[in-house]
C-alpha positions as CSV (number, residue, x, y, z in Angstrom):
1,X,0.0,0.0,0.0
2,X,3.1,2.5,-0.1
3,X,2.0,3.9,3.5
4,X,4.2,6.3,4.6
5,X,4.0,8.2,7.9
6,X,7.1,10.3,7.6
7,X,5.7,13.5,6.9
8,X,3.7,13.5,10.1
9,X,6.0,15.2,12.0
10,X,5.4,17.5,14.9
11,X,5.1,20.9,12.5
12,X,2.1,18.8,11.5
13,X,0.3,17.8,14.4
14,X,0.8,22.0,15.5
15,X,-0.4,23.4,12.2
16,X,-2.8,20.9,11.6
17,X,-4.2,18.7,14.1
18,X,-4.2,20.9,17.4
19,X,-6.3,23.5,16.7
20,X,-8.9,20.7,16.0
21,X,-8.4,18.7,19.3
22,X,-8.9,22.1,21.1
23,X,-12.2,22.9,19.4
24,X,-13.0,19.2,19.8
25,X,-12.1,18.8,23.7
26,X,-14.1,22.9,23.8
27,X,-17.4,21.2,22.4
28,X,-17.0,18.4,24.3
29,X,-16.8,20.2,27.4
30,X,-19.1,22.9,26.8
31,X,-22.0,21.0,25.5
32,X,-21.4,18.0,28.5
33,X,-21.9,21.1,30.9
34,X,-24.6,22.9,29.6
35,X,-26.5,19.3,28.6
36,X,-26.5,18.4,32.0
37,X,-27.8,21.1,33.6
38,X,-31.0,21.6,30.9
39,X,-31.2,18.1,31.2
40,X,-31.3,18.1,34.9
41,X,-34.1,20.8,34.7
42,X,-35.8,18.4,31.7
43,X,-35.3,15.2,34.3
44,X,-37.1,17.5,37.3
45,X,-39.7,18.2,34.8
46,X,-40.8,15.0,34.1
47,X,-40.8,13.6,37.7
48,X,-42.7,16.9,38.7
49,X,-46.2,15.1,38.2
50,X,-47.4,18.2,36.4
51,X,-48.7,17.8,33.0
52,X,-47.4,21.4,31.9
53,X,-44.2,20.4,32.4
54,X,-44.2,16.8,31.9
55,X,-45.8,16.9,28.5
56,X,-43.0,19.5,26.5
57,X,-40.5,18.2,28.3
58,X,-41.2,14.7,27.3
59,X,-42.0,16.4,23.9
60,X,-38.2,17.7,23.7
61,X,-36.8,14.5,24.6
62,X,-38.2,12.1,22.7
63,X,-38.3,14.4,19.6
64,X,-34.5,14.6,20.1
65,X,-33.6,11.4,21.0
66,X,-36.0,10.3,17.2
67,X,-33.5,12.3,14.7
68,X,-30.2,11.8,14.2
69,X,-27.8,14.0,15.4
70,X,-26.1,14.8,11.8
71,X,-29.9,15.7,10.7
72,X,-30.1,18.1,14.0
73,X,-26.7,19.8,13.5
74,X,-27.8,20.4,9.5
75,X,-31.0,22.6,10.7
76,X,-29.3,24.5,13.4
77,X,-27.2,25.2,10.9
78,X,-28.9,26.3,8.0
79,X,-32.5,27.1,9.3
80,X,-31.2,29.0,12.8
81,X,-29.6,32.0,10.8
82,X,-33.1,32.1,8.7
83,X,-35.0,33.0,12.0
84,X,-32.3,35.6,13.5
85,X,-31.4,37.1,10.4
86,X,-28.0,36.4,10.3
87,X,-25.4,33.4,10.3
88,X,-24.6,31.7,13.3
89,X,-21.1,30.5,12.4
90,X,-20.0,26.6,12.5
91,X,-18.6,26.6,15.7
92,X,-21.4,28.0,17.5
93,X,-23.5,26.4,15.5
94,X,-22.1,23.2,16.5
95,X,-22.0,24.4,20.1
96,X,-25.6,25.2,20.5
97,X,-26.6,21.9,18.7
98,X,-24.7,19.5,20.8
99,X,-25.8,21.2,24.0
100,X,-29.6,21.2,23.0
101,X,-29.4,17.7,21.4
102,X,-27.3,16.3,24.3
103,X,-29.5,17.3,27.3
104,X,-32.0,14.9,25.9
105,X,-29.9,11.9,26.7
106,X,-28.4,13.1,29.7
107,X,-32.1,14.3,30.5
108,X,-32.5,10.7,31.0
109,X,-29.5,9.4,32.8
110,X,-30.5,12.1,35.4
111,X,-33.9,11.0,35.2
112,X,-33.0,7.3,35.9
113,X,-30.6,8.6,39.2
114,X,-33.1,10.6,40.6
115,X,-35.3,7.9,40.6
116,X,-32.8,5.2,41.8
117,X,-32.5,7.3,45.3
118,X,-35.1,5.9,47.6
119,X,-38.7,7.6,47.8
120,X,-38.3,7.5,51.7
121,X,-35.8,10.3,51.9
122,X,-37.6,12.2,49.6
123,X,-41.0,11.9,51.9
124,X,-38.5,12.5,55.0
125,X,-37.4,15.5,53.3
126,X,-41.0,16.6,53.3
127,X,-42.0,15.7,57.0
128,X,-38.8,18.5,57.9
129,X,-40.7,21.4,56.1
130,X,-39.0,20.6,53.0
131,X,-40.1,22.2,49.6
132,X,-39.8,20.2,46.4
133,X,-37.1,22.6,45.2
134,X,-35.2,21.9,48.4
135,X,-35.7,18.2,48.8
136,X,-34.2,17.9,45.4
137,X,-31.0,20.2,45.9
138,X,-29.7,19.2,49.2
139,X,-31.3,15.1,49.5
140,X,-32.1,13.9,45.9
141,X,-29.6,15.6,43.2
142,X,-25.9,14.6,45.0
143,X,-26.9,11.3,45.6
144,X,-28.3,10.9,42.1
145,X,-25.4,13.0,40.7
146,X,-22.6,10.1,42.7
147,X,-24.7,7.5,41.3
148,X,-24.9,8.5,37.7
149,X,-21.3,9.9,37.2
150,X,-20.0,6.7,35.4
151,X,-22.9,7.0,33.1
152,X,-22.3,10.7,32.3
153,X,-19.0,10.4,31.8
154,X,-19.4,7.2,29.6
155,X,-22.0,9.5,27.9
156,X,-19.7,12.4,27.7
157,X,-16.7,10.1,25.8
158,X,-20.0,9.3,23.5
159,X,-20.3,12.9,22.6
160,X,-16.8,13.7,22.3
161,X,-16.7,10.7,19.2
162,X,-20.1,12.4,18.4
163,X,-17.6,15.7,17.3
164,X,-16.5,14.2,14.4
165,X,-19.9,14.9,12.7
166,X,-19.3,18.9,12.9
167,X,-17.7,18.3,9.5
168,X,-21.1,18.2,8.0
169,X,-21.0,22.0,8.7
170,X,-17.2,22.6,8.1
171,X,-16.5,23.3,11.6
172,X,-13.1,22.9,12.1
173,X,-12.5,20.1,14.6
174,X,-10.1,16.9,15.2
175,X,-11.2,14.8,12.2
176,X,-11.2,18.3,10.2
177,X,-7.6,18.8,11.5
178,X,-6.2,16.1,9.6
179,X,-8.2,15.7,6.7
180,X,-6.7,18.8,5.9
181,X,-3.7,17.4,6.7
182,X,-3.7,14.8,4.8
183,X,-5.2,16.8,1.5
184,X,-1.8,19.0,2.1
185,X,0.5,16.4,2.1
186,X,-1.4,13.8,-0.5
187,X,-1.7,11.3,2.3
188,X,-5.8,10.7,2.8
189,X,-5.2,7.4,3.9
190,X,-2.3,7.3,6.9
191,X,-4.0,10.7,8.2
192,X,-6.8,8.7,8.5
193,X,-5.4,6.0,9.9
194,X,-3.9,7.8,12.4
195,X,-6.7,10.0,12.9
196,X,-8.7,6.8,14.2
197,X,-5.6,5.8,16.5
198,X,-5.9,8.9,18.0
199,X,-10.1,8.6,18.8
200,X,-8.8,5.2,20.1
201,X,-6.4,5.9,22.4
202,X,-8.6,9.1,23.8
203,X,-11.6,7.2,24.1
204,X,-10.4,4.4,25.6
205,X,-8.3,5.4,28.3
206,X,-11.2,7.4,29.4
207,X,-13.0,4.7,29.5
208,X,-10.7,2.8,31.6
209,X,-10.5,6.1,34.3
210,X,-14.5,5.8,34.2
211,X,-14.6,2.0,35.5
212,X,-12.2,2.5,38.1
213,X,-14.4,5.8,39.4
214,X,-17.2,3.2,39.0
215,X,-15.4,0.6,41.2
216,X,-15.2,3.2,43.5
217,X,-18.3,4.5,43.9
218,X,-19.6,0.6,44.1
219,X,-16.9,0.5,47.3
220,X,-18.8,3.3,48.5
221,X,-22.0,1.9,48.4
């Protein structure tokens, strides 16, 4: 196959290829942080019983969590700018998207841990002169935040693979980084290659961190 790796020096990987891990790790981070809080809010919707709030909530969710994410990126996008009357800008774009489209899913991880904590310290909470609101900051939300953390993060190594699809929009992220590296040199094929080395090695060595933090948190229990 004539592979040849030599040109991939570290000229490359700085001209190239870090400017798209930063976005990358940016989105990654931005959109876990901001999915998790609107999801929280969707989660405490839901479980609030009240059908104003239960019914677009589950709405949101569900609608998100039906269309693919390439599909959702591709309307933010192009139909976004049509409504403010201007353009948004890839990275934004991309920003914005992944927050909304992520707080579906993390919407239920939240939902599931807030329900895994037992409905006896939630009625205790309310035989102290609890309100809802303070029954689920103080009793509820850390104990369902410790219990879903392996989830989130397993959810959050999800999205940051999930990046790969800003090229859709042009966004200029990892994969970008060295497809353009690769068109600059003529070498498609090893920047590739190494291009999926690279999501391996990321992905997985989070993933081992996230089982020992859920070994952990089992020890804990």
């Amino acid at each position: 196959m004539n592979l040849d790796f030599a040109f991939f020096t570290s000229d490359v990987i700085g001209s190239f290829v870090l400017k798209g891990l930063i976005f990358s790790i940016q989105l990654t981070l931005v959109a876990m942080v901001g999915g998790i809080v609107l999801g929280t809010l969707l989660a405490l919707m839901r479980l609030s019983g009240k059908p104003w709030l239960v019914v677009p909530a589950a709405a949101y969710v569900n609608t998100m969590r039906s269309v693919p994410l390439v599909m959702v990126i591709l309307w933010f996008f192009l139909l976004i700018p049509l409504l403010i009357g201007r353009p948004m800008g890839a990275e934004l774009s991309a920003i914005v998207t992944f927050t909304l489209f992520e707080a579906a899913y993390y919407s239920e991880i939240m939902r599931a841990g807030i329900q895994s904590v037992s409905r006896g310290q939630v009625h205790a909470g309310y035989a102290v002169g609890m309100t809802y609101r303070q029954t689920m900051q103080t009793i509820v939300l850390p104990q369902a935040f410790r219990n879903m953390l392996p989830v989130l993060l397993t959810q959050t190594i999800i999205l940051f693979q999930d990046t790969s699809l800003v090229y859709a929009i042009g966004a200029y992220d990892l994969l970008k980084g060295f497809e353009v590296a690769g068109k600059n040199f003529n070498r498609p094929v090893e920047t590739y290659l190494v291009a999926a080395g690279v999501y391996f090695v990321i992905c997985f060595s989070l993933s081992m961190l996230v089982k020992r933090l859920q070994a952990k948190i089992q020890i804990i229990r």
